[in-house]
N, C-alpha and C positions, 0 to 999 in steps of 0.2 A: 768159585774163585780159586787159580790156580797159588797153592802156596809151594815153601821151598822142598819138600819131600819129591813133589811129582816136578816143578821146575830142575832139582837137582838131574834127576832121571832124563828129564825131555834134553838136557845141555851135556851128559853123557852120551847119551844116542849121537846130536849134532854132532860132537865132539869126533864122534868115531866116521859116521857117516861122509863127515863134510872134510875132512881134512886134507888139505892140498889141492881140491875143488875151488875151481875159478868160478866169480859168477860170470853168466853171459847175458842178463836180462833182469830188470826187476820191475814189474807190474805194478805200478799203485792204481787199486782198484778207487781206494776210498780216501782221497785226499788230507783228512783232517785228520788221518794217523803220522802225516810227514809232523814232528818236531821242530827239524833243524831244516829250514825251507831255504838257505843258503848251502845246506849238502845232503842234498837230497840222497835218498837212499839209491836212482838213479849212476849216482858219481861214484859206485862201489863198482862197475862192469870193468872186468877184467882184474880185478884184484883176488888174490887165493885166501880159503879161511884157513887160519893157521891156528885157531883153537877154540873152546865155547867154555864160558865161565857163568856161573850165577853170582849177580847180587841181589840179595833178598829175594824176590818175587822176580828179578829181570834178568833176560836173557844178552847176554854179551857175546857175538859173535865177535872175534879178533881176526881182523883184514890184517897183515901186518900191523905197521904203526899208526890204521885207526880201526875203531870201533863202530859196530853197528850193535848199538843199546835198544832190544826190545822191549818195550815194558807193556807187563800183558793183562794189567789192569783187574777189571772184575771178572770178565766173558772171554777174555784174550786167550788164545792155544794155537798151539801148530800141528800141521798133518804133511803128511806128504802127497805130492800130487798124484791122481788116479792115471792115469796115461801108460805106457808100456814100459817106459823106465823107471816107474814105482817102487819102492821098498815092498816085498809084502812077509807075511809072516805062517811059520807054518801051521800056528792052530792057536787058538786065545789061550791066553792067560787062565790059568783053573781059579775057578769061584769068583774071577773078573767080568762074567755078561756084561752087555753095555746096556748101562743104565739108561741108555736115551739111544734104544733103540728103535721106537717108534717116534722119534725126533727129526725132524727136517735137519739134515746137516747144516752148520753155521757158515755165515758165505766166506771166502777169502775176500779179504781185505788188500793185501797184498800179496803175490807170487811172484818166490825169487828160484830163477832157471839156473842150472850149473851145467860146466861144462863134460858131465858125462851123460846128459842127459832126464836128470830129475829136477823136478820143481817141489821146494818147498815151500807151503800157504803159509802163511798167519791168518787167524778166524777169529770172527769175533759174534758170540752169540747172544749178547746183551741187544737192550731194545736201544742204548745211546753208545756211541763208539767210544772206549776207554781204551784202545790201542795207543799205542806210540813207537814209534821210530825216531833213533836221533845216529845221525852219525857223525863221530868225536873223536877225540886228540885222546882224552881221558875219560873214562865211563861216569868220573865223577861231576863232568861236567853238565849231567842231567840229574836235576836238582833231586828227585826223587832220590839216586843213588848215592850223591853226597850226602844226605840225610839222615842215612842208614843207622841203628842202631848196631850194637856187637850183635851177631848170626850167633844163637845155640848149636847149630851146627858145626860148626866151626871148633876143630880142635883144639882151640886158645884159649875158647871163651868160657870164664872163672866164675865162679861165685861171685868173687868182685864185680864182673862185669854184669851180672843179675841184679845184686843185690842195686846198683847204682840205678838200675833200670827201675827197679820194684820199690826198695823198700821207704817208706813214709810218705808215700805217692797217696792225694786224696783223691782218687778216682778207683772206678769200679774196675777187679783184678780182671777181668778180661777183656777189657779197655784196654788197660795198657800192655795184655802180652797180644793185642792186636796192632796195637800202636807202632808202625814201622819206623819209627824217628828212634823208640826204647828197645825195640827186641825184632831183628830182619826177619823176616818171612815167614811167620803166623797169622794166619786168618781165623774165621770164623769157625771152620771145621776142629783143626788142631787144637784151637782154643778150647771149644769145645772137650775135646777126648783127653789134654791135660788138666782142665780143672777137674774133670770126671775123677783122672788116676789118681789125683790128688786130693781128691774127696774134699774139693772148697768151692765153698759158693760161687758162683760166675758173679753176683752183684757187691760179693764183701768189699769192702774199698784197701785196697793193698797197703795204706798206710795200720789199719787194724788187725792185719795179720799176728799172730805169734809166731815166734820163733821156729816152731817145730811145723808149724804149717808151710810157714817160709820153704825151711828144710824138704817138705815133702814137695812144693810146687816146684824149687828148685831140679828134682832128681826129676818130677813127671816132665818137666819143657825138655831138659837135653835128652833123658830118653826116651820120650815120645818121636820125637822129632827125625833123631839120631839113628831110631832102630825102625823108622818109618821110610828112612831114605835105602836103608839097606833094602829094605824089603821090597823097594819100586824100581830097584836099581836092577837096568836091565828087560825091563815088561816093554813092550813098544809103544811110542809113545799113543797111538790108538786107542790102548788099553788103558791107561792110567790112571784116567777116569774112573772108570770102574772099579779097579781096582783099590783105588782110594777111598770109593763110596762100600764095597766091600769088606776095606776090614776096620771100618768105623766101629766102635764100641757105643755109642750113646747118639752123635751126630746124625741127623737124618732118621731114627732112628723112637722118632716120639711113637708112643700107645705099644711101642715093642717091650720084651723084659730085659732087665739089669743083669747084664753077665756077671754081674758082681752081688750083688744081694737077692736080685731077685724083682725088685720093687719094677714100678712099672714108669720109665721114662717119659718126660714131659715136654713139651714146648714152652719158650719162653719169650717176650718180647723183648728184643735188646736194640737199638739203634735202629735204624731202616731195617733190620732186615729179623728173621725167628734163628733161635738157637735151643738147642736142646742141655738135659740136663736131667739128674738121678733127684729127688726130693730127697732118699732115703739115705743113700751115698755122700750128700751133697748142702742138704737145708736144711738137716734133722728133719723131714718132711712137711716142709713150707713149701704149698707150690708159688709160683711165681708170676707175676700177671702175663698176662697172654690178651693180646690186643683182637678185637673183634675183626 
């Protein structure tokens, strides 16, 4: 699942790559990624990109006075296309291997041509299409993005702005720093590697928190998050994957040992999907169920 650290990076690249670049063509491969089927991503040909923003998890290319909002779901990413006008790069990212490099590459969904000659995909490697495409007056006006909670990224956003998200919330604490209506562009991974740093249960429910626990998950979201963007900022976006799965501390990372204690990392059944997790760091060492 792409979150805001590797989205930040992939909308710096575009940002540089794309700029003042007209499109000349846009492919929709897979239909049911078009959103806004009265403007179609089509109706962008000939317009220049004049910049690339993130919100939360979504990619904003800025046509002028509209937007091309990609939202990139669970499987959603972009590459640039293989052809002779290609980006390429002079050697990977150190301690970034690609984790799925015995992987069928994931199909383009859609490719958008500019006029110097590259095409850039959107991919989608999920088994159901969670892509989207909308193009808008306001990025707000795809519901996802109006919805947004305060971004920890964000050099604004306070304690106040946490605390409002978090505190006496009866739901389980990585529920809701997953929850993108309370906190923008945390998933599953991040989630992960901050309750780690913060040494709290991923099941505790946020309204039982203490104070001091408060205090440390506080310090683990912004700078996990914060010092994870620096660190991606700049890798191509090729790499980021990797790179992301790279410098996970506990994430991905079950039957491996705790950079921090020692103890030996666990899998854990959370919602649809597994999440990892320290017992000793973490549960006073309760493991946690784990679904067959």
């Amino acid at each position: 699942m792409p979150e805001s650290p590797e989205v930040q990076a992939l909308v710096e690249e575009l940002g540089t790559q794309l700029a003042g670049r007209a499109i000349t063509d846009v492919d929709v491969i897979e239909f049911r990624v078009v959103k806004t089927r009265a403007r179609p991503p089509s109706a962008l040909v000939g317009e220049r990109v004049t910049g690339a923003k993130r919100h939360g998890k979504h990619v904003d290319l800025v046509l002028g006075a509209q937007h091309l909002v990609v939202s990139l779901g669970r499987h959603g990413w972009a590459r640039w296309g293989s052809g002779e006008d290609s980006i390429t790069y002079d050697a990977p990212v150190t301690g970034a291997a690609d984790a799925d490099a015995d992987a069928a590459p994931a199909p383009a969904l859609v490719a958008v041509e500019f006029d110097d000659g590259r095409t850039l995909e959107f991919t989608d490697a999920g088994g159901w299409v969670s892509l989207g495409f909308s193009v808008v007056d306001d990025p707000a006006e795809v519901a996802a993005v109006a919805k947004l909670g305060p971004d920890p990224a964000d050099p604004g956003f306070s304690r106040e702005d946490f605390d409002k998200a978090v505190v006496g919330r009866r739901k389980q604490i990585k529920a809701v720093l997953q929850e993108q209506e309370s906190l923008a562009g945390i998933g599953n991974a991040y989630s992960d590697e901050i309750l780690h740093t913060a040494k709290i249960s991923p099941v505790a429910h946020a309204s039982a928190l203490t104070e001091s626990e408060l205090d440390r998950l506080f310090d683990a979201t912004v700078g996990t998050i914060r010092s994870a963007i620096d660190a991606r900022r700049g890798i191509p976006i090729d790499q980021l994957k990797a790179a992301k799965v790279a410098a996970m501390q506990v994430h991905g990372k079950a039957g491996e040992t705790c950079p921090v204690c020692g103890g030996t990392i666990r899998d854990f059944s959370f919602a649809s999907t597994t999440a990892q997790y320290c017992p000793t760091c973490q549960t006073n060492g309760e493991e946690l169920p784990l679904r067959a």
